[in-house]
VONUFI-618221 format. One record per residue (C-alpha): y, x, z. Coordinates in steps of 0.5 Angstrom, whole numbers, plus 500, padded with zeros to 3 digits. Layout:
BEGIN
YXZ
...
//
This chain:
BEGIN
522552533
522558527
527554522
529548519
527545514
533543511
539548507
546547506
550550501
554556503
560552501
558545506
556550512
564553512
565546513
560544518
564551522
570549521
569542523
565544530
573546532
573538532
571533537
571527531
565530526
559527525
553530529
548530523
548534518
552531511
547535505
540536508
535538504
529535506
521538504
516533506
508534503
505529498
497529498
497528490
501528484
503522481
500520475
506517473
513514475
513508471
514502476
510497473
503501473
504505478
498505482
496510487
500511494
503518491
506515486
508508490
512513495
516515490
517510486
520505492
524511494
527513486
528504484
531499487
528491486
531485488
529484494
527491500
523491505
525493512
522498517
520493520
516489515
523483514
524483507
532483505
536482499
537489494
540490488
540481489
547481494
544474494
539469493
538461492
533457493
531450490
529445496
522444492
521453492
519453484
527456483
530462485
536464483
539472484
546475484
546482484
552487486
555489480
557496482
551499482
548504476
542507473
543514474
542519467
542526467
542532462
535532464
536525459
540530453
532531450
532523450
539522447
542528445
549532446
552524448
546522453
552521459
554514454
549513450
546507453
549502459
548504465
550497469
544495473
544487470
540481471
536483463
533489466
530485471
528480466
525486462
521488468
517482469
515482462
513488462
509487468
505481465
505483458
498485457
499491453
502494460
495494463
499493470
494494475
498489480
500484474
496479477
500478483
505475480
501469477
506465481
512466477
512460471
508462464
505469467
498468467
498466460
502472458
498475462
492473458
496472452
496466451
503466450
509471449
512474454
519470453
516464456
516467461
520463468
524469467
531469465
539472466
543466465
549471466
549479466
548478473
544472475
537472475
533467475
526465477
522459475
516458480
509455478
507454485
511455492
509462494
510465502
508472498
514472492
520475495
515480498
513481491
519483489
520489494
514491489
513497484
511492479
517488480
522493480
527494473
526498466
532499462
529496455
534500450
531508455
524505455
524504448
528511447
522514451
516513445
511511450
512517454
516513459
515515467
511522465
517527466
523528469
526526462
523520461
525517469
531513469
532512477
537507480
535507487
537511493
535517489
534520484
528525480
532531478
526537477
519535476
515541476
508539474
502542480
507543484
512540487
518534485
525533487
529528488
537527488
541523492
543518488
551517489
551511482
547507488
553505493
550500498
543503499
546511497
541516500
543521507
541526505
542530498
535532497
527531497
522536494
515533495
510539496
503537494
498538499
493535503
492542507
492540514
493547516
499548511
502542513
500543521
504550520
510547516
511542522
511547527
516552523
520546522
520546514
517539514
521533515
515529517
508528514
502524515
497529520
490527523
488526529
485532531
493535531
497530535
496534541
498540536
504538534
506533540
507540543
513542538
517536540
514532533
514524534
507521533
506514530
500511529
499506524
492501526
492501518
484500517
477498519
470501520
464496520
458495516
458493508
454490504
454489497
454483494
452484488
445489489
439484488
437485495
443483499
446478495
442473500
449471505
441469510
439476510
446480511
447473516
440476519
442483519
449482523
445477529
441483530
447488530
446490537
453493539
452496545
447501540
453502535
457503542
453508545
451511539
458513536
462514542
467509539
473507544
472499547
480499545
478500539
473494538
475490531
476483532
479482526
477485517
484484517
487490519
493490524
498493520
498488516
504483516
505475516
513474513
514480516
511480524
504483525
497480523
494482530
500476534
497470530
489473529
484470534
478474537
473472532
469479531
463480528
457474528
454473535
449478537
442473537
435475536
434468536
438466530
437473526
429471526
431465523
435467518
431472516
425467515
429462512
430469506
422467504
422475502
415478502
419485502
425487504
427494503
434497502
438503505
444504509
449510507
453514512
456520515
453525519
456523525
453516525
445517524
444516530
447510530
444507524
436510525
437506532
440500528
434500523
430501528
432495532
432491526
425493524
422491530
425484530
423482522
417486523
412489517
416485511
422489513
423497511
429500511
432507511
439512513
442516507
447521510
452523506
459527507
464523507
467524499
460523496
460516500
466514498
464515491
458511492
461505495
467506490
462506484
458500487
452504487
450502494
447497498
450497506
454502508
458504515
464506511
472505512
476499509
483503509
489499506
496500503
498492503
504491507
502483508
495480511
495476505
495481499
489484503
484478504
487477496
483484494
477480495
478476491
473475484
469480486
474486486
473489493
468494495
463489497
463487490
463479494
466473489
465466492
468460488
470458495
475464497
478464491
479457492
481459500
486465497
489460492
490456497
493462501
497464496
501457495
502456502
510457505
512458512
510462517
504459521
501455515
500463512
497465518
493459519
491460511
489468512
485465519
481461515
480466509
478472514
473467518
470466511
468473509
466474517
461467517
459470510
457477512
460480507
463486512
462486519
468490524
465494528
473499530
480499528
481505524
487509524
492514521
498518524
504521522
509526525
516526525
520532527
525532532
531533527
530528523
532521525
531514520
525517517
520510516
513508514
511502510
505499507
501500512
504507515
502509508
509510504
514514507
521512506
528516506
534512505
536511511
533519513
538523517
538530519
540532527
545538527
543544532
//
């Protein structure tokens, strides 16, 4: 290794020195400074309408909700120090730590002025939390996640205002008592609350922000193991223990997010031990490996064959049916030189939990619908098409798979059938299928949900990129979403994916994945949300 990627000042380094005289002293380092890649800069850093995964991962490292989740997908309770639950599940009840603060800086002095340090309260209390959840529902916030609070008494229609947002079941019954009045019992609640849409706003700082709240340094208020110090647009941020936070205070004194999506910048800062940790490809784990980083790989997508629902074509569930029993797997096998390992059996990605154990310990081996020429004639016949006609998108690398597939397809419907391959890069092919301006595709359903349950729910009315809305599913999901107890939600999500397989909405072919490499120094470092999140609270640094 070249360098470390952290500094200490010169001040905690003639500590350090000294204390190596010493057997008792800590073998990590007490004020590192960590530097780590970020693929995007955030949009914005106000919690209820963060959306994208740079934003999130900043978020959830700069906020505390009342509830955390753990490295291992458990929820536990955060600023709540404890939580009650009526026998029915419709009423909770928070007590929060009464030690922790929001964290205000002289960045906040162009907010408030020369008295900035006393110019609000900054006691984490039962009332930001309060403010947090109307803010989410309100539906001048526009929160991209608000939906999933619809368990929450009154908040669909607040969300719809059909009432205000102090009918919300949202109340501080003392400065430091939450208390939450359910509209249905919800396996899904307490994992929300771990949620950026969940966390809580200081109504008096938001207020002070003039609609600007979340956009800079100065119109953050953090009260999470960190807080933001610098924001310094198209380039980097960085982040500063934040010591108003005791339980969950950070171990290391500092975060600077670079942004980059270069594999070969973040390839060369791994090795020279500038970076802490980053997420990399699969072409570089033997590269990094080799520099003593730890390689964790997270199965947090699927490759399969989409169709979209609402084109005139594949609306038709008997065609997408006839299309899926006359997918011959050994063509696509043999074609794309995937790994038999990889064989989806699930649309679900094996990432995603249930009540913090992973999906793949509850999913049966459904896979896709059976091959059978047989049935595939007969759904296809049952279509009364005169003509069939569409095409199928996708990569380079999989026209070879695709023309054999067309070509088994029109030798099995025969003269009515015509279909035809466009080859598209990647970029252009996500852009499609993301716009709707597609009819089938091999493409790649990738996921950020952390439970099973928030990924069947993203195909839910029409929102997804089949563009598939079934009265039936959303009837399946709402009933998922009211399910308590561990085996009651995986036998719900069961059910729900087998829907979406019997329907031909999406066919999986291969598990997909992503990876990230930790260098040897660094210890605590964990990912969340499918791998997709990092997160540093507990992150600490090796002495050499």
């Amino acid at each position: 290794m070249k360098r470390t990627f952290f500094r200490i000042s010169l001040i905690f380094l003639s500590l350090i020195t000294v204390c190596g005289c010493f057997s008792g002293c800590s073998k990590t380092v007490k004020d590192a400074e960590l530097r780590l890649p970020l693929s995007a800069e955030p949009d914005t850093l106000d919690p209820q309408i963060a959306a994208t995964r740079e934003s999130r991962t900043v978020v959830l490292n700069c906020f505390e909700g009342l509830m955390k989740l753990t490295e291992t997908g458990e929820i536990q309770p955060a600023v709540a120090k404890s939580v009650a639950v009526s026998p029915d599940g419709l009423a909770y009840s928070f007590k929060l730590h009464e030690d922790k603060k929001w964290h205000i800086n002289s960045n906040h002095e162009e907010i408030f002025g020369e008295d900035w340090e006393t110019a609000i309260d900054l006691r984490v209390t039962a009332a930001d939390f309060v403010f947090g959840l109307q803010r989410a529902l309100d539906p001048e916030t526009k929160a991209p996640d608000a939906k999933r609070l619809y368990m929450i008494k009154n908040a669909e229609k607040v969300h719809k205002g059909e009432l205000p947002v102090s009918a919300l079941g949202v109340t501080a019954t003392d400065e430091y008592t939450v208390q939450i009045q359910l509209e249905y019992a919800s396996g899904e609640f307490l994992s929300m609350l771990a949620e950026p849409i969940a966390m809580p706003c200081k109504q008096a700082f938001f207020e002070a922000t003039g609609g600007r709240h979340g956009l800079a340094a100065q119109y953050v208020l953090c009260n999470g193991s960190f807080y933001l110090s610098r924001w310094y647009k198209g380039s980097n941020m960085i982040l500063r223990r934040n010591v108003d936070n005791p339980q969950a205070q950070a171990l290391v004194y500092s975060v600077t997010f670079a942004y980059t999506t270069d594999e070969a910048i973040i390839l060369e800062n791994l090795s020279d031990d500038t970076y802490a940790s980053a997420p990399i490809l699969y072409s570089s784990i033997d590269a990094v490996k080799k520099e003593g980083c730890t390689v964790k790989e997270y199965k947090n997508g699927v490759w399969g064959l989409a169709f979209n629902c609402s084109d005139s074509v594949m609306k038709s569930n008997r065609l997408r049916i006839a299309l899926i029993k006359a997918l011959d797997f050994n063509i696509i096998r043999e074609a794309s030189g995937e790994a038999d390992e990889n064989r989806a059996l699930s649309i679900v990605p094996p990432t995603c939990t249930v009540e913090g154990k992973t999906y793949s310990s509850f999913m049966p081996t459904l896979g896709a619908l059976g091959y059978d020429e047989t049935a595939a004639k007969k759904y296809y016949k049952e279509c009364n098409l005169k003509s069939c006609e569409f095409t199928v998108l996708c990569t380079p690398e999989y026209e070879t798979a695709v023309r054999r597939i067309i070509q088994k397809w029109q030798q099995l419907f025969g003269i009515t059938f015509y279909a035809k391959v466009e080859v598209l890069e990647k970029a252009e092919l996500d852009k499609r299928i993301g716009s709707g301006n597609y009819q089938c595709a091999l493409t790649e359903i990738s996921t950020t949900a952390q439970t099973a349950v928030q990924f069947l729910s993203t195909f839910r009315d029409g929102n997804n990129i089949c563009r598939y809305n079934s009265k039936n599913f959303n009837t399946l999901i709402s009933q998922l979403n009211t399910a308590t107890g561990l085996q009651s939600v995986a036998d719900g999500c069961m059910k729900a994916q087998e829907y979406l397989i019997q329907n031909a909405v999406f066919c999986p072919l291969y598990y997909r994945s992503s990876y990230t490499a930790t260098n040897e120094k660094a210890i605590g470092v964990y990912y969340t949300h499918s791998g997709s999140i990092i997160r540093l609270d507990k992150t600490e640094i090796l002495k050499d």
